[in-house]
N, C-alpha and C positions, 0 to 999 in steps of 0.2 A: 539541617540540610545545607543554609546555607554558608555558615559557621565550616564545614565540612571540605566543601568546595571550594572557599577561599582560601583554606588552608594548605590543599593541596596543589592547586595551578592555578593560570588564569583566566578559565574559559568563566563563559558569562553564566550568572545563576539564573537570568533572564532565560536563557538558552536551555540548559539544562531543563527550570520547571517545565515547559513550555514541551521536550522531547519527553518526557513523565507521563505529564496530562495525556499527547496524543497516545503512548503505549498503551496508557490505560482505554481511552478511546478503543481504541483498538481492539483491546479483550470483550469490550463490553459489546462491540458491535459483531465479532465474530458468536460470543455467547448469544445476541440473539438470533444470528441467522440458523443454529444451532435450533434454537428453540421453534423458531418458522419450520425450519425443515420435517420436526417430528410432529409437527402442528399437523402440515399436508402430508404427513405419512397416516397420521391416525385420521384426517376426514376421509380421506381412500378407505380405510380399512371401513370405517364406518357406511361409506357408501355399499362396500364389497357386503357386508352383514344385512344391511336391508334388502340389498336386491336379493340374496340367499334365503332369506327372513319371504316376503313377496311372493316366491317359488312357488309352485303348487304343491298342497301336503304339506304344508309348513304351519297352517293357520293366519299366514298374514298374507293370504293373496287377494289384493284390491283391485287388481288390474284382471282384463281378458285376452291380455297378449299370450299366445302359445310361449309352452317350457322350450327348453334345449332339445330335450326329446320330442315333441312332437311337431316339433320344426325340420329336426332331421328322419322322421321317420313320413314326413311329408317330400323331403328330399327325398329319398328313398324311394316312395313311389313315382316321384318325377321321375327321376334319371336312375335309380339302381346303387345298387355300395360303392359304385367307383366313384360317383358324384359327392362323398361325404368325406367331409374331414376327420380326421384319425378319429377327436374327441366325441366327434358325434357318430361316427361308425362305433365306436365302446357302450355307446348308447343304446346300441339297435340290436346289438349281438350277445349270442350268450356260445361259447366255445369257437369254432369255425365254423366255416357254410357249409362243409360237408358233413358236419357231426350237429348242426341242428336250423342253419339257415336264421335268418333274421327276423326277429317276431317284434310282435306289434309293442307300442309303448303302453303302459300302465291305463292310463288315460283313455287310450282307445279303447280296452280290454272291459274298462266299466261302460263305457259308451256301451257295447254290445249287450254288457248283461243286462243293461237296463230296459232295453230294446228286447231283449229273449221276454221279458217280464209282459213286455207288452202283448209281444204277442203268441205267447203261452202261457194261458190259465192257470195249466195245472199247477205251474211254480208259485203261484200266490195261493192257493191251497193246500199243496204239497208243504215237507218239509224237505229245505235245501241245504246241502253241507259241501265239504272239499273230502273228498279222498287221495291216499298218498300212494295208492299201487293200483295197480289195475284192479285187483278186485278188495271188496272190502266183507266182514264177516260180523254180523247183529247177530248177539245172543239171543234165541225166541224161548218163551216157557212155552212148549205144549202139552204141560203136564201141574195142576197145582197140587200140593199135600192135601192127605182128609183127613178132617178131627173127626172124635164119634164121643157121644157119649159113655159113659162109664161109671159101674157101682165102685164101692168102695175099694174092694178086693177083688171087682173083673180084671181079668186080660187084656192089656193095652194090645192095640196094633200098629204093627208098623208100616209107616207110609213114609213116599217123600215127593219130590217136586222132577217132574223130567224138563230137559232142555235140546232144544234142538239150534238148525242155525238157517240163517237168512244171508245168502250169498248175493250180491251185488256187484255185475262186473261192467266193467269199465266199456262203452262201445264208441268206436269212432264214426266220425261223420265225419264230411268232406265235400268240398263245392271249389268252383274257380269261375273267375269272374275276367272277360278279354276287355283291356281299356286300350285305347287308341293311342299309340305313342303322340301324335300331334295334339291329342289332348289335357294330355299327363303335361304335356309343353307349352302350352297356351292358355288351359284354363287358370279364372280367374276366381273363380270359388275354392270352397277346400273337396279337394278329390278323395282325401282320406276319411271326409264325414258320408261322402258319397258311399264308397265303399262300404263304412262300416253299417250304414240303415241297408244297402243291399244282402249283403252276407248277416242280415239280421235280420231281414225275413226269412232266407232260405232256410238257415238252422232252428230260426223258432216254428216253419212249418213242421220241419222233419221231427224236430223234438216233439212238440205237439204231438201228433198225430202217433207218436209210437208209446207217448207215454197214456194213450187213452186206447187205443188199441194193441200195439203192439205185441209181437210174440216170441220175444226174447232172443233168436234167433240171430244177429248179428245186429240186434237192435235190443232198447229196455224193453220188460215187462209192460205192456199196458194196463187200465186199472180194468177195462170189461175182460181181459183175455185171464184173468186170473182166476185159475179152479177152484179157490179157496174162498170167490166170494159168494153169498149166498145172492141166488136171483130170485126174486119174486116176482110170479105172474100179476099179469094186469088184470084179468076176468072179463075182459072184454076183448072180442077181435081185431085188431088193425084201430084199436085208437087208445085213446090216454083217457080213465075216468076219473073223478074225486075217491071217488074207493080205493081207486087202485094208489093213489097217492098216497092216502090216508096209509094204507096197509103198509107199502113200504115204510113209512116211515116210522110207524111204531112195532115195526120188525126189527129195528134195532134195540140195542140195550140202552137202557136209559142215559147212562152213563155219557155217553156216545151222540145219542140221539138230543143233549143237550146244547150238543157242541158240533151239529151238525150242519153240512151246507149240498143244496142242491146241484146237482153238472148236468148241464144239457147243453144241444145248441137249440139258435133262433127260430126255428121251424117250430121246435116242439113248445118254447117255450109262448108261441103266439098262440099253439093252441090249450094251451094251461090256463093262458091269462081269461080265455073263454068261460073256463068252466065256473059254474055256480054250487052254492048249495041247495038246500031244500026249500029256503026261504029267500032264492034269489041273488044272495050276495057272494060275491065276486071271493074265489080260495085267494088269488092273487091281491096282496096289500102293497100298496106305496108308501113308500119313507113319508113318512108324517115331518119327519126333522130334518137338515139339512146333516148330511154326513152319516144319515143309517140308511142301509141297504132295503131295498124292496124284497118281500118278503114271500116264500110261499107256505102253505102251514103254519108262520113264524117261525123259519126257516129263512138265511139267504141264498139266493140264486146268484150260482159262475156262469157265465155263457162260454160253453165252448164248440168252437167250429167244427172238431174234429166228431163230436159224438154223433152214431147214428141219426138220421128221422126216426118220427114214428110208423110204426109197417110193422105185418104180423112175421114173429119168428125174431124182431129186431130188439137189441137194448139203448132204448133211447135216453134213458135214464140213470142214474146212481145218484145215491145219498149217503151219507156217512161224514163223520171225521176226517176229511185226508190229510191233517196232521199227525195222526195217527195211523194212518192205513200207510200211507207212503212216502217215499226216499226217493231223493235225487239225488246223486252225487257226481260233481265234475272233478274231474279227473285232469283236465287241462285246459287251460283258457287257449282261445283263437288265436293261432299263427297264421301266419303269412310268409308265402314263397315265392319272390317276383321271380318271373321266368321270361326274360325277352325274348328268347329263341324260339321257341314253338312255334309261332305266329309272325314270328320277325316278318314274313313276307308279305303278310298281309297289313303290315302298319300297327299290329296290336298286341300288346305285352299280358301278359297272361299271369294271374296271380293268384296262386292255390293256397286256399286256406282249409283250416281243417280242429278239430276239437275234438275232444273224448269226456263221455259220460253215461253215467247208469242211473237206471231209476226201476223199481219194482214196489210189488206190495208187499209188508211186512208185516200188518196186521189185517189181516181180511174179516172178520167178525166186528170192525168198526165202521166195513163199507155195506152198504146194501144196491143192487140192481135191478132196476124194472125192465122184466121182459112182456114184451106184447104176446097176446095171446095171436094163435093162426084163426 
């Protein structure tokens, strides 16, 4: 180089090495600022992944701070869609507000079911499924093949199996609920948990009460209104015996009557807990262990609110399978329709919400019902 330089003019080699060094300088410090840059490009992305990762539904949520969605479906019930930013109105909506209105987030939607659970029995006895139309269609056998015996060279007969069907249709329910604009505005609790334990009492009453009486009529089948189950008398007038228990219970098929569980409500079952046998001791057994149910006959006991008292002419009772005997199915989880105008004048924003579901009996020969005698 420098052999090079002196040969050609007379600037300084001093000079020259010196303008080298800095260019190179130069590369090396632009290649690292290069290398910083995609450094805080990737802890960004890395931050964007875990918070993502966090999310609920994801399996890595460690925190209790509300989603995206249940922050703006919290907006939502403050102030209405106009109050929500574009990304969080995409959140709350499914088409337009005239073609389906704003429904609840995800989150909320289990809140309520878990709530129906509570306070409807029959759904922890029953079995529960989703249906995709309003009505849904169970093949039933009500018909098996017969064999017979046969000599060598007798005449075979012919037999086969009949089928019928089990129709299941969709029924809506509906409730609204008036909240105070100045409270939607002011409070400092969450309004949307408020909400959703209120409109989870009102549908697990209604549900309740039709899926044990009911008469299918613009509601489900309930489990006593069903013609198909057989009811057994009690033998005694206006009260509940040990006979009478007994009977029902091994009025069912064994099969059945394995996997059996008792529904009554409170009234009846204080007067069960009464009854004795011949030698004194109590039909009613307590869990011996922690996590097994009290028993009656070695059978467990539902309580449910909805069943008759005891009273002659009354069925205060059923036994059976109702995994077997019965179907529930939703048809559409709880929406919600804020409506500020109804009530505007009086200060309160009105928000209709509403659900569809069916539930009937599908197998009746696995239920049995005690009726009192008059």
């Amino acid at each position: 180089f420098l052999e090079t330089k002196a040969a050609g003019d007379n600037e300084d080699p001093l000079a020259a090495i010196s303008a080298a060094l800095d260019e190179r300088d130069g590369a090396v410090k632009s290649r690292f600022t290069d290398l910083e840059t995609k450094l805080a490009q990737a802890v960004e992305r890395a931050d964007r992944l875990e918070t993502a990762f966090k999310r609920h539904g994801t399996g890595g949520d460690e925190t209790t701070g509300p989603t995206l969605e249940e922050k703006a479906f919290s907006t939502f019930l403050r102030t209405g869609p106009d109050g929500l930013p574009e990304v969080e109105r995409k959140s709350l909506t499914v088409g337009t507000d005239t073609a389906g209105g704003y429904l609840t987030t995800s989150q909320f939607e289990r809140e309520i079911i878990k709530n129906l659970v509570q306070f409807s029995p029959i759904r922890q006895a029953a079995r529960v499924g989703q249906m995709a139309s309003g009505e849904i269609i169970i093949p039933r056998r009500t018909g098996a093949p017969t064999a017979y015996w046969v000599g060598e060279t007798d005449a075979r007969t012919g037999t086969q199996a009949a089928y019928g069907q089990a129709r299941i249709t969709a029924h809506e329910s509906a409730c609204y609920i008036d909240v105070s604009q100045k409270l939607l505005e002011d409070a400092e609790f969450s309004v949307e948990n408020e909400i959703a334990m209120d409109l989870a009492e009102e549908f697990a009453r209604l549900e309740g009460y039709a899926f044990v009486v009911g008469n299918g009529v613009g509601k489900p089948v309930g489990i006593l209104s069903d013609t198909g189950v057989t009811s057994v008398v009690s033998g005694a007038a206006a009260t509940v015996t040990a006979d009478g228990l007994i009977n029902i219970l091994y009025a069912l098929p064994a099969f059945y009557r394995n996997k059996a569980t008792w529904m009554m409500n409170g009234t009846t079952l204080a007067a069960i807990r009464k009854l004795k046998d011949g030698n004194g001791q109590y039909l009613w057994m307590p869990g011996l262990m922690a996590g097994q149910p009290e028993t009656i006959l070695g059978r467990p006991v539902v309580e449910a609110v909805d069943m008759p008292d005891v009273g002659a002419g009354l069925t205060p009772i059923a036994v059976g399978d109702f995994m077997q005997a019965y179907r529930i199915y939703d048809r559409t989880g709880m929406s919600i329709l804020r409506d500020p105008y109804t009530m505007a004048t009086s200060g309160l924003v009105r928000f209709h919400a509403r659900r569809r579901v069916g539930g009937d009996v599908v197998k009746a020969e696995s239920l049995r019902k005690l009726t009192i005698s008059a």
